[in-house]
N, C-alpha and C positions, 0 to 999 in steps of 0.2 A: 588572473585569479581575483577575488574576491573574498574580502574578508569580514567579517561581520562583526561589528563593535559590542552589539549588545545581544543578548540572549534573546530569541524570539519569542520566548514566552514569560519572561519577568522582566526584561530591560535591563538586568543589571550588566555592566561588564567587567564582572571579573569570571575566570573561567581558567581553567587549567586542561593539559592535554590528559586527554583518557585512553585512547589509543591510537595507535599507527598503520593502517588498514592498507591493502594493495588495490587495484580494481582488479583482478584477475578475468577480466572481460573484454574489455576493448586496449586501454593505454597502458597499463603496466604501472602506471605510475602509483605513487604511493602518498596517501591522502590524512591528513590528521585527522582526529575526533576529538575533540572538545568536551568537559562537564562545565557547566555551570556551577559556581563557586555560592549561590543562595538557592538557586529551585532544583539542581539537579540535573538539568535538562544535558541533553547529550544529541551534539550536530557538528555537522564537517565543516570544516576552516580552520583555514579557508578554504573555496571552494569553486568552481568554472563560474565564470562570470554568466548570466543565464543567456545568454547568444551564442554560449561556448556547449551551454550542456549537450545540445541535440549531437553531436557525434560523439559524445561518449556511449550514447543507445546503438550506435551502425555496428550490430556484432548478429549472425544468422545464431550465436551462442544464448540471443537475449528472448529465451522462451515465451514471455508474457505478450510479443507481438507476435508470434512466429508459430504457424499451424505444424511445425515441421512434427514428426517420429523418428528422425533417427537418433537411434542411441537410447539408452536406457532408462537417461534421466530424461528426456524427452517424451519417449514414448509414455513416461511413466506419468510424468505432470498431465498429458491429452487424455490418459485413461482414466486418470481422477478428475480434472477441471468437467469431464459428461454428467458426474456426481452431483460434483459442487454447486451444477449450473441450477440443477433441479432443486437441492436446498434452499440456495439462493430463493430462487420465486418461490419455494414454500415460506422461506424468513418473510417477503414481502407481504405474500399473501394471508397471513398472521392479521396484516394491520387493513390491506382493501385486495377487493377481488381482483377489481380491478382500478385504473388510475392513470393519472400522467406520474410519469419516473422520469427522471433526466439521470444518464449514468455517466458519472466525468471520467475520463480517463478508461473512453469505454473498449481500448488497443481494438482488435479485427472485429468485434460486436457480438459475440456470442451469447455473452449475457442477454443482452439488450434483444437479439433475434429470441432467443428462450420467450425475454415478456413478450415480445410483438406479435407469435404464437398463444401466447395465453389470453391475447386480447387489451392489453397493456397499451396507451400512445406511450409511443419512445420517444426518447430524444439523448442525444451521444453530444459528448465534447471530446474530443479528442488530436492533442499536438500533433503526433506524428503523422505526418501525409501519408507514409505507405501504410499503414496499420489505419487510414482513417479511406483512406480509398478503398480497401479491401471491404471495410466494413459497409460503404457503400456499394458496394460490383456486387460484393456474395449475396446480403440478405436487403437490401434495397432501406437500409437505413436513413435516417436524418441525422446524419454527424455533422458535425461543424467544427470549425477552428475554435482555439480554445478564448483567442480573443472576441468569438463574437458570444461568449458567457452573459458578459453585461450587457444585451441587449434583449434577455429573457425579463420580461414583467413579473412584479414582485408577486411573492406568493402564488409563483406559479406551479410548482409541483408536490406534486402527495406523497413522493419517493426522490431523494436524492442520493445518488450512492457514490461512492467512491474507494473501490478493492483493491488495494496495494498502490494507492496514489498519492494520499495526503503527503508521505514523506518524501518524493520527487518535487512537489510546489514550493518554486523560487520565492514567492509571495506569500507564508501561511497565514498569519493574520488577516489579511485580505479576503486571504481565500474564504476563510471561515466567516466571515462580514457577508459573503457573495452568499455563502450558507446558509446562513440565517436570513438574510433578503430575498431568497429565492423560494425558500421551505412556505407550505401553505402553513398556517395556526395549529391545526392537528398532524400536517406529517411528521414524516420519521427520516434524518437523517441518518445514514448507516455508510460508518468508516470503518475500512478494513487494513488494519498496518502491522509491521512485526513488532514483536515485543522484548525490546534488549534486556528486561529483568529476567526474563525462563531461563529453564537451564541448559538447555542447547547452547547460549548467547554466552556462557560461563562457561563449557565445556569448552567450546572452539575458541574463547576468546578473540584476538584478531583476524583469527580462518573462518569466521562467522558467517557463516553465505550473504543471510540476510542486514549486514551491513550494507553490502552492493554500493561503495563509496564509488565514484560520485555523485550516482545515481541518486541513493539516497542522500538528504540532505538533512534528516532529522532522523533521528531515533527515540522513538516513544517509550513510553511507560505508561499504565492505566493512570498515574496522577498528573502524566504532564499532559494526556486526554483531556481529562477533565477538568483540566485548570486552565488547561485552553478555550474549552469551549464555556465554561464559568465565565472567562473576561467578555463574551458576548452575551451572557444571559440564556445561554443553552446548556440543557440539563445531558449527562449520560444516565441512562435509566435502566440500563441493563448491559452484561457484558458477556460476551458467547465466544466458546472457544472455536477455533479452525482447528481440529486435531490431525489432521494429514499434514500440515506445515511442517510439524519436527520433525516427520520421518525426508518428506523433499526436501526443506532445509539442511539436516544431517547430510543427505548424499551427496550435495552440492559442496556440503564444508569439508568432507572427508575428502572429497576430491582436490578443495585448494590445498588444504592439510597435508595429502598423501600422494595425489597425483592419480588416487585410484577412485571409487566408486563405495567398495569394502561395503555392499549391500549388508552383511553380518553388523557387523559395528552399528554402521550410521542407523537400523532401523531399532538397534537395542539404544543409541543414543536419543533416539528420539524417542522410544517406547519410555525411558526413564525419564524426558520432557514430560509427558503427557501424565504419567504418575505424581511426578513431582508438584504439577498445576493442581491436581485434584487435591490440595489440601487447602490451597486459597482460592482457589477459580477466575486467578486474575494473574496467573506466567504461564501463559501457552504461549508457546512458540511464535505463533499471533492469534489478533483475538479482532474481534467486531465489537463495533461500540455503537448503541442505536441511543440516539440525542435528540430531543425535540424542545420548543419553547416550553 
């Protein structure tokens, strides 16, 4: 294990425990959460050493690689991600018709096959071999290992994205440096991560789906967004909610919660998410953040 001395987005180290979270995914094991004692920030530690991470993801349970339908909550995230995929390249298409994108953390390429269809050059980073072969075999992608990232020329893309990934990266700072090095003058980076202030994330407290300890390694909030990406001189310039997260979140948490599903509950838990954002437009369940120089 690994333990982080200083907070990754202020350096300070003091910090107290926030909660006590289980993986209910793969190990069973039971993982601390951390606050930050000056900015607030909220991340696991300690936490797998990052050579340790990758079999914490070996579970057929871990949707975000996995084409599977069986089961309710499954079938249900492949019924909505055909949705999502087309907003998505409508978000993009806002800013250029078309372009080079690099999509990190692009799991089996769905996304990425969406733009390569709309006419889009692609380009994938993606850790995990079996989710990065697939995205190769199905739709005849350009994925690569995630360490050959730095070997892309500066400013080279018009879109960078990143959908439920920032908070998996052993390195954030870095990562966000690699961001901003890569981003052309005019593009638009676009992070997509859960939001531990909603109220879903207060409802379930430590049955929170979207903790996903140890998976996840940070847990955001719209200021520690953009306090993050402030220390590199990158602006967030607007912030847009995902409103189907708190209904999928909800079912997943009712399930650690309960053992059950409780379709009834979890989509009134999440329908009360989604109400409860609409008064700031910044606690959804998760949210996207579009940052550029």
């Amino acid at each position: 294990m690994e333990k982080l001395e200083h907070c990754p987005i202020c350096n300070s180290i003091r910090n107290k425990e926030f909660l006590l979270c289980k993986d209910h995914t793969v190990s069973r094991e039971t993982f601390a959460i951390v606050q930050c004692e000056s900015c607030g920030f909220k991340f696991t530690n300690p936490r797998p050493e990052e050579n340790e991470l990758g079999k914490y993801y070996k579970s057929a349970d871990y949707v975000s690689h996995s084409n599977t339908k069986k089961g309710f909550i499954n079938a249900t995230y492949q019924s909505v991600r055909k949705y999502t995929l087309l907003k998505k390249l409508q978000l993009i298409s806002k800013f250029y018709k078309t372009g080079k994108i690099l999509d990190i953390g692009c799991g089996t390429g769905e996304f990425l096959n969406t733009c390569k269809n709309a006419k889009w050059q692609t380009f994938g980073i993606e850790p995990d071999s079996d989710a990065r072969k697939m995205a190769i075999k199905n739709y005849a992608l350009d994925v690569r290992e995630e360490a050959e990232l730095n070997k892309f020329e500066d400013e080279s893309f018009d879109i960078i994205s990143m959908w439920h990934v920032l908070e998996h990266v052993p390195k954030l700072n870095e990562r966000v440096e690699e961001l901003k090095r890569l981003i052309k003058p005019n593009g638009v980076i676009i992070i997509a991560v859960p939001n531990c202030n909603s109220l879903d994330a207060k409802i379930y407290a430590n049955n929170w789906a979207a903790y996903d300890v140890p998976r996840h390694l940070y847990h955001f909030t719209p200021k520690d967004i953009e306090t993050l990406f402030k220390k590199v001189d990158l602006k967030v310039f607007r912030i847009l909610p995902m409103v189907f997260d708190s209904f999928y979140v909800s079912m997943l948490s009712e399930k650690i919660k309960t053992g059950k599903t409780n379709i009834i509950r979890s989509t009134w838990n999440g329908l009360r998410s989604n109400i409860s954002a609409l008064k700031t437009g910044k606690t959804y369940s998760s949210q996207i953040y579009l940052i550029r120089k």
